[in-house]
C-alpha positions as CSV (number, residue, x, y, z in Angstrom):
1,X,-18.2,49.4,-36.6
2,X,-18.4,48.9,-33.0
3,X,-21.2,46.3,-33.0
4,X,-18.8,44.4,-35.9
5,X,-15.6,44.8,-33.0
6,X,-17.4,43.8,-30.6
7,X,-18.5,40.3,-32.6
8,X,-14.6,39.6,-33.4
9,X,-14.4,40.1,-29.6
10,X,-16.8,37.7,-28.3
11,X,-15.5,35.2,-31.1
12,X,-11.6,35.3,-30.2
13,X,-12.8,34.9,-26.2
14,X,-15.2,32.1,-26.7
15,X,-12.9,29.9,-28.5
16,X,-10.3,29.3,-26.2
17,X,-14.0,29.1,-23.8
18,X,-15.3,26.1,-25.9
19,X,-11.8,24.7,-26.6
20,X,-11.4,24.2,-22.4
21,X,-15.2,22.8,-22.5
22,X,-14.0,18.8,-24.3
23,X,-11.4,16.6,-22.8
24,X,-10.4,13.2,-24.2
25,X,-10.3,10.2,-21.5
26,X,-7.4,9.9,-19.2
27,X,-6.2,8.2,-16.3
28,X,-7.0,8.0,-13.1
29,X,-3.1,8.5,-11.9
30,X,-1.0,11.5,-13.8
31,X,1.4,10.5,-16.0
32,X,3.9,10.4,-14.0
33,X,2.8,7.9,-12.4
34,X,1.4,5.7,-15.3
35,X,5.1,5.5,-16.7
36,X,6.1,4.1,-13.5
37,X,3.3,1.6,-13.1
38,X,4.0,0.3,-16.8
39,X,8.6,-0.3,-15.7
40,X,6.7,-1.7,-12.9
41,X,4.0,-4.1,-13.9
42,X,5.3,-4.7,-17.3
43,X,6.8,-8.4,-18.1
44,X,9.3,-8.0,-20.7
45,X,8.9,-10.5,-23.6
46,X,12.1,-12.5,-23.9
47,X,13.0,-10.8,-27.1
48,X,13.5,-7.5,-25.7
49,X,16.7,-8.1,-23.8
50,X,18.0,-10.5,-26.2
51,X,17.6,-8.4,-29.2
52,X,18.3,-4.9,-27.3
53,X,14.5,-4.1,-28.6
54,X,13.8,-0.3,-28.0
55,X,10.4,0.4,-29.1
56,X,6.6,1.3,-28.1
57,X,3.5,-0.6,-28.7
58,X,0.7,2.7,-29.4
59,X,-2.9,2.2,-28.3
60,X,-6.3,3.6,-28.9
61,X,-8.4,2.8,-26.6
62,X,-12.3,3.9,-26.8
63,X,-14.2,4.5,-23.1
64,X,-17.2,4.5,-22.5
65,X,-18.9,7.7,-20.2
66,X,-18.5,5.6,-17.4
67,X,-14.8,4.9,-17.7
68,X,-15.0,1.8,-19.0
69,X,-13.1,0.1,-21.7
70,X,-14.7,-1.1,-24.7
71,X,-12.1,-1.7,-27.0
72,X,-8.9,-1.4,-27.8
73,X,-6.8,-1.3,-31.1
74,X,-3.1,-1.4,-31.8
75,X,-2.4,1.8,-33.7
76,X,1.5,0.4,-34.1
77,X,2.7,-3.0,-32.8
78,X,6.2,-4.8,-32.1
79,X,5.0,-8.4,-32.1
80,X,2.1,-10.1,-31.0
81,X,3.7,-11.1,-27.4
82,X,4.5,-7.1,-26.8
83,X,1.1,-6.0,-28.2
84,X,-0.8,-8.5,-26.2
85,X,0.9,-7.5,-23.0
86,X,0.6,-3.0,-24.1
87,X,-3.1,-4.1,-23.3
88,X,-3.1,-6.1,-20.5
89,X,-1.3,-3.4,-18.5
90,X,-3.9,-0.9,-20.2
91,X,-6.7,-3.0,-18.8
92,X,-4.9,-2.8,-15.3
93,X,-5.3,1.3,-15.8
94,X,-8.5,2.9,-14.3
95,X,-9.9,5.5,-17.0
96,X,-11.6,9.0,-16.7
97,X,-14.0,9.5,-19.5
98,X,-13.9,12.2,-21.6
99,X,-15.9,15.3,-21.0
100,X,-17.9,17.5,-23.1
101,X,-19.6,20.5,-21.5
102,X,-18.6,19.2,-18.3
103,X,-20.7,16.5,-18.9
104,X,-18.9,12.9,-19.3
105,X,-19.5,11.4,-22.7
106,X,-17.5,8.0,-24.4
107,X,-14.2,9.3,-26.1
108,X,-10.7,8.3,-27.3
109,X,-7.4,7.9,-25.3
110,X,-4.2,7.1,-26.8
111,X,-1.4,4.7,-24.3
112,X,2.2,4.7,-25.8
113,X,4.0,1.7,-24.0
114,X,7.2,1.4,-24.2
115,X,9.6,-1.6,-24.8
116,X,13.2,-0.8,-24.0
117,X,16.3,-3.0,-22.8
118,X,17.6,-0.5,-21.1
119,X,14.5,0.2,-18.6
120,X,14.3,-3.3,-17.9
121,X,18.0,-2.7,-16.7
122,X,16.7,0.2,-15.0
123,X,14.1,-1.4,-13.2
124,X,16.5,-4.0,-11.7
125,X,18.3,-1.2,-10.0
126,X,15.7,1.0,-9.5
127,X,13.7,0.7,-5.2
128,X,10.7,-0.7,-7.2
129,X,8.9,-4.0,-5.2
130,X,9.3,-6.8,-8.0
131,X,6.0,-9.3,-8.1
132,X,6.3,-12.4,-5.7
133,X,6.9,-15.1,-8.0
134,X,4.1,-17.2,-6.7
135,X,1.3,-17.2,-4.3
136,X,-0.9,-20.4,-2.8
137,X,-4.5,-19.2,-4.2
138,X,-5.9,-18.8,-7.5
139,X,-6.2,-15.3,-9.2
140,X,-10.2,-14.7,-10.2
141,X,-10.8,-13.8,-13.6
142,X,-12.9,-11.0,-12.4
143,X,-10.9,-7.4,-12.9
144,X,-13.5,-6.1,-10.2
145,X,-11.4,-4.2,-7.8
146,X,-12.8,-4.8,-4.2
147,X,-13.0,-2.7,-0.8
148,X,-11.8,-4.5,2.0
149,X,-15.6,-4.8,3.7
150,X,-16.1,-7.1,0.7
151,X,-12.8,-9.1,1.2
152,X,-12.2,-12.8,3.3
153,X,-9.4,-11.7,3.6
154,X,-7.5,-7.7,3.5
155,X,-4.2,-7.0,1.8
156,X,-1.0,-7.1,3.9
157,X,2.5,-6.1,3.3
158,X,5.4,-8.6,2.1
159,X,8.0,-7.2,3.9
160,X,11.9,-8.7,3.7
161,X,12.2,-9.4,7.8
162,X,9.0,-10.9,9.3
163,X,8.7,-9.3,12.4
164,X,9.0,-6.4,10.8
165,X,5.7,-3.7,10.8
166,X,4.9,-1.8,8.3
167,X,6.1,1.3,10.5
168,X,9.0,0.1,11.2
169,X,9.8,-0.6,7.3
170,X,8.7,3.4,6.9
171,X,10.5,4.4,9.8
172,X,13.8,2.7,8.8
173,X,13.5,4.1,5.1
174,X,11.7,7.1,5.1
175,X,13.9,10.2,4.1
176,X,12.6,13.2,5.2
177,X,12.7,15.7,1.9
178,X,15.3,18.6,2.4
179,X,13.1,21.0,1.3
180,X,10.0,20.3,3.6
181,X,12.5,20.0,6.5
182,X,14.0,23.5,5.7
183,X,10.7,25.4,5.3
184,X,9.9,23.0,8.8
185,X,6.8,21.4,7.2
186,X,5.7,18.2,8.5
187,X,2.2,16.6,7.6
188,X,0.4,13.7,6.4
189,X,0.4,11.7,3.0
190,X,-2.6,9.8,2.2
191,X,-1.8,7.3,-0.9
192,X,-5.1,5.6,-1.9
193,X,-3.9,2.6,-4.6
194,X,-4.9,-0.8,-5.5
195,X,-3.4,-3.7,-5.2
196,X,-3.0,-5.3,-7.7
197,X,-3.3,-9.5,-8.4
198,X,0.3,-10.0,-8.7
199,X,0.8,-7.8,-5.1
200,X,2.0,-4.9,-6.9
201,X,0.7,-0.9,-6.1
202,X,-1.1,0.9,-9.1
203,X,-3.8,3.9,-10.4
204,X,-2.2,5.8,-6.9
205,X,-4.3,8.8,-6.2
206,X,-2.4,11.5,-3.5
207,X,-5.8,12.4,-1.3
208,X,-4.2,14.1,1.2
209,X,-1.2,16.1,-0.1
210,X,1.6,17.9,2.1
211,X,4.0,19.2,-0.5
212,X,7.9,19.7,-0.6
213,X,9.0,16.2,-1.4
214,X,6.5,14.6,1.0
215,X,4.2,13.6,-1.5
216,X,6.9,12.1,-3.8
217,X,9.0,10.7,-1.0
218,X,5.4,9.0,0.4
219,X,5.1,8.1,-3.4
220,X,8.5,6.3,-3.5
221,X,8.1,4.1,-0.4
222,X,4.9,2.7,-1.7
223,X,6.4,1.7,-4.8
224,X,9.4,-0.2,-2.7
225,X,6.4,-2.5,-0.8
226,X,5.0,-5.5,-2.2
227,X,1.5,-6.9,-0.9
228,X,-0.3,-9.9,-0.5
229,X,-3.5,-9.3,-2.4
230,X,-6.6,-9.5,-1.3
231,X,-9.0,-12.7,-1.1
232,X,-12.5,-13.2,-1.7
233,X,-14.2,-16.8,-2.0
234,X,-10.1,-18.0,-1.6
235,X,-9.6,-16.3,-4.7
236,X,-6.5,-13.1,-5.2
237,X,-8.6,-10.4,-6.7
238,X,-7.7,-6.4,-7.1
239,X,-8.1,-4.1,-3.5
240,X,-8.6,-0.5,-2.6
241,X,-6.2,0.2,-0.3
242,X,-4.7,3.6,1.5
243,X,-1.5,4.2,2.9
244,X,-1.2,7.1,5.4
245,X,3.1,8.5,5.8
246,X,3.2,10.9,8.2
247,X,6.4,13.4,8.1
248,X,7.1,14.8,11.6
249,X,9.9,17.0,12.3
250,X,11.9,16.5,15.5
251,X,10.8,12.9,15.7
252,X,11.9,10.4,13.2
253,X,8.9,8.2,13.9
254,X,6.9,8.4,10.8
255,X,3.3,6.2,10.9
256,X,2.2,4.3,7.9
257,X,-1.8,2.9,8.2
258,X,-3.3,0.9,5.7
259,X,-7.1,1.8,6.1
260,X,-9.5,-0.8,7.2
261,X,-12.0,0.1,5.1
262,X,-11.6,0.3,0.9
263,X,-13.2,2.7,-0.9
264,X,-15.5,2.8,-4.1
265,X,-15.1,5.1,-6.7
């Protein structure tokens, strides 16, 4: 009787245990942060707004053990111009495989991407960077993202006044979170992103985290900046970048860096 307890014990433990052991693929950036990315990026189909379209295009997209993407099918569609743009912006997401045993093996991920009227209204009043409309140089049709010791030429801010720095554009619009200026925490944010082709900030990893409201206040400024991509053989490709925002109590200066140097992952 014992021995037979002792089996029903070691069953109702390990399966929780194995349960923990497989994870299906998943983005680089948390959700969170996806959502925002896809009001961000996306570019709303005329039919949208004109017939007040509130829907989702669902994807399954199967990765490989490397993260990459080797295919992707339209579990449920709108019309062919929303399903065709669902997976470009899913090809613009960097992708953790899934894991088995710790180990990572190909798997399944599923992207729900949502076409609504109403977010397209709320991106318009929303501090989000819209895409410059136009730039001088070609986009490659490479979706190799780049460090800048690769580039001719680095990503730089687009900012509204052009003498402006990029610390004075965090320094003017930077608010310091109530809650890490009650608990008198100050710190620095490090935001590692890439740019994107159309100058846009996406897959933003936090790499050096402060907490109470810096991280989503560091979070929120990079989302208000728009870039000029990066250039390699005169071409706009997709950059590494990092931001550093540093919160400082008792001095409203706040520092924002972009790094000289990219980084692989």
């Amino acid at each position: 009787m014992k021995i037979y307890f002792a089996l029903i014990s070691l069953f109702l433990l390990s399966t929780p245990l194995s349960a923990q052991l497989s994870q299906d693929a998943m983005p680089l950036s948390d959700m969170g942060l996806v959502k925002t990315f896809l009001l961000q990026h996306m570019v709303y189909p005329d039919f949208i707004a004109d017939e007040k379209i509130n829907e989702q295009v669902s994807l399954q997209l199967s990765i490989s053990e490397n993260g990459t993407i080797q295919a992707i099918d339209v579990v449920r569609g709108i019309r062919p111009e929303a399903n065709k743009e669902a997976i470009r912006l899913a090809k613009q997401i960097i992708w953790l495989p899934a894991r088995k045993n710790g180990r990572a093996v190909s798997g399944f991920a599923t992207l729900k991407v949502p076409f609504n009227f109403r977010e397209l209204k709320k991106r318009n009043r929303a501090e989000l960077a819209k895409a410059p409309k136009s730039f001088e140089k070609p986009e490659s049709e490479s979706e190799k993202i780049f460090t800048f010791a690769d580039l001719n030429q680095a990503p730089y801010p687009i900012l509204n006044q052009k003498k402006m720095t990029l610390s004075q554009y965090i320094y003017q619009h930077l608010n310091y979170p109530a809650q890490a200026f009650s608990s008198s925490i100050s710190g620095t944010v490090s935001l590692k992103f890439v740019v994107e082709k159309n100058g846009l900030p996406s897959n933003i990893l936090i790499n050096e985290a402060v907490g109470a409201g810096c991280d989503q206040e560091a979070i929120r400024l990079l989302h208000s900046i728009a870039w000029m991509p990066g250039l390699k053989n005169d071409s706009i490709v997709r950059t590494w970048n990092t931001l550093n925002i540093q919160f400082k109590l008792g001095d409203k200066r706040q520092q924002a860096i972009p790094n000289n140097q990219g980084t692989n992952f």
